[in-house]
C-alpha positions as CSV (number, residue, x, y, z in Angstrom):
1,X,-57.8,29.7,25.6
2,X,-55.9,26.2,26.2
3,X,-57.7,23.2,27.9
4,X,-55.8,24.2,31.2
5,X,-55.6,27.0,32.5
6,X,-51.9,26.2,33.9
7,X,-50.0,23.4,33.5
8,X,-47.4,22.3,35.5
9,X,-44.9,19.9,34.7
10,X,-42.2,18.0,36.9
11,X,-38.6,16.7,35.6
12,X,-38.7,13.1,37.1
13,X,-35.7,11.9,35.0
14,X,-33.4,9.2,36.6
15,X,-29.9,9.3,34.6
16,X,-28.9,5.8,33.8
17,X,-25.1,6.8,34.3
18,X,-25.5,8.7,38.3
19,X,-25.1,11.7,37.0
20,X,-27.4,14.9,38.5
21,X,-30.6,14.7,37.9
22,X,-34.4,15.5,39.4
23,X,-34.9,12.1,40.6
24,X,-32.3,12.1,42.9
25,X,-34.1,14.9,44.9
26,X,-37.8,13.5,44.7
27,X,-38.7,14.7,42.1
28,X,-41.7,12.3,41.9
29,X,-43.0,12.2,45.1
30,X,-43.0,16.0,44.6
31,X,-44.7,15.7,41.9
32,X,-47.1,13.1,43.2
33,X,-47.4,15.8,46.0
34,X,-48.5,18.5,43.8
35,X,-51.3,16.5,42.1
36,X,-52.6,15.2,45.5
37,X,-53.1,19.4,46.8
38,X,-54.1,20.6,43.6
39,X,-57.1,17.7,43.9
40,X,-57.5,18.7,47.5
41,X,-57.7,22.3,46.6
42,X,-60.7,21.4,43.8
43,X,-58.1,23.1,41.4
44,X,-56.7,19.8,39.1
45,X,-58.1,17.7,36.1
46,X,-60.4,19.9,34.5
47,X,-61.2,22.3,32.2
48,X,-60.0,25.8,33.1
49,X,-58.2,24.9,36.1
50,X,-54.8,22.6,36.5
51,X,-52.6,20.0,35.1
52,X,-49.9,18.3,37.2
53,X,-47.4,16.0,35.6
54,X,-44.7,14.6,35.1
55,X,-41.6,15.1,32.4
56,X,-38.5,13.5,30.8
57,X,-35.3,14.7,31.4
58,X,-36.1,18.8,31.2
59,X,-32.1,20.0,30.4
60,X,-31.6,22.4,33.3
61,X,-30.0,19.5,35.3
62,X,-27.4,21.5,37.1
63,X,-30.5,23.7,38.8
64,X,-32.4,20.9,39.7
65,X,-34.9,18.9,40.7
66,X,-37.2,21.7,38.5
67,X,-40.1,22.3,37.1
68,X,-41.5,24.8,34.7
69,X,-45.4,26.2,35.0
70,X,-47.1,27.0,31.3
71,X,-48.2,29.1,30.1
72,X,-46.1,31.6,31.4
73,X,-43.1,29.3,30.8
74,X,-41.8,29.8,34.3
75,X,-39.2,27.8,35.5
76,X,-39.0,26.9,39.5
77,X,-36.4,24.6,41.7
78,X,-37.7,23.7,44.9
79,X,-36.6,21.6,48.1
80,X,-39.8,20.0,49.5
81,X,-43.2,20.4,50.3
82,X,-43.6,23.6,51.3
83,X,-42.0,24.8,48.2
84,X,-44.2,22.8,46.1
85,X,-47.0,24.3,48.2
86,X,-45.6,28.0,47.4
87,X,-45.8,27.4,43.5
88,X,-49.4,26.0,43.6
89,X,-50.8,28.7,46.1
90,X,-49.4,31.5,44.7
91,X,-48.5,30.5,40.9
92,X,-51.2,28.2,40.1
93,X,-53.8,29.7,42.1
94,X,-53.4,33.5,41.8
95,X,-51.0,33.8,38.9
96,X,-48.1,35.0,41.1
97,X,-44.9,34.1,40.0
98,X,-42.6,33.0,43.2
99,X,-39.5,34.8,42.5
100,X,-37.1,33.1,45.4
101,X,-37.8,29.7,43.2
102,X,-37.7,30.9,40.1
103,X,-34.7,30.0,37.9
């Protein structure tokens, strides 16, 4: 078994040229979001439980912001909070992938 027993990682990429991208759609203070439950939850930072962070540009640009939960490999797009709160309840806690996010 891995360190973690998920690990969720955010696209946070700004593109230097304007073009689409995950930071255009907060990607960070998503992401930012997502460690701050996970800690509330007593789920993040430890052995057998969660990893939140963040990633370079993840290539799925057009479907974005994203971010991709291992290690099922399971890719999500969200819109805000309670999105972000959807993955981590039922994905990261139970294992349940969210099928109206998933990409």
């Amino acid at each position: 078994m891995s360190y973690f027993k998920r690990h969720i990682f955010f696209c946070t990429n700004l593109r230097a040229d304007g073009s689409a991208c995950c930071a255009t759609h907060d990607a960070q203070a998503m992401r930012d979001y997502a460690k701050q439950r996970t800690k509330e939850l007593g789920i993040a930072g430890r052995e057998g439980c969660v990893r939140v962070n963040s990633a370079g540009c993840l290539n799925r640009c057009a479907e974005g912001p994203v971010a991709v939960v291992y290690p099922e490999g399971v890719w999500y797009t969200y819109i805000g909070k309670d999105d972000v709160d959807e993955i981590i309840n039922e994905h990261l806690l139970h294992g349940r992938v969210v099928a109206r996010l998933k990409i």
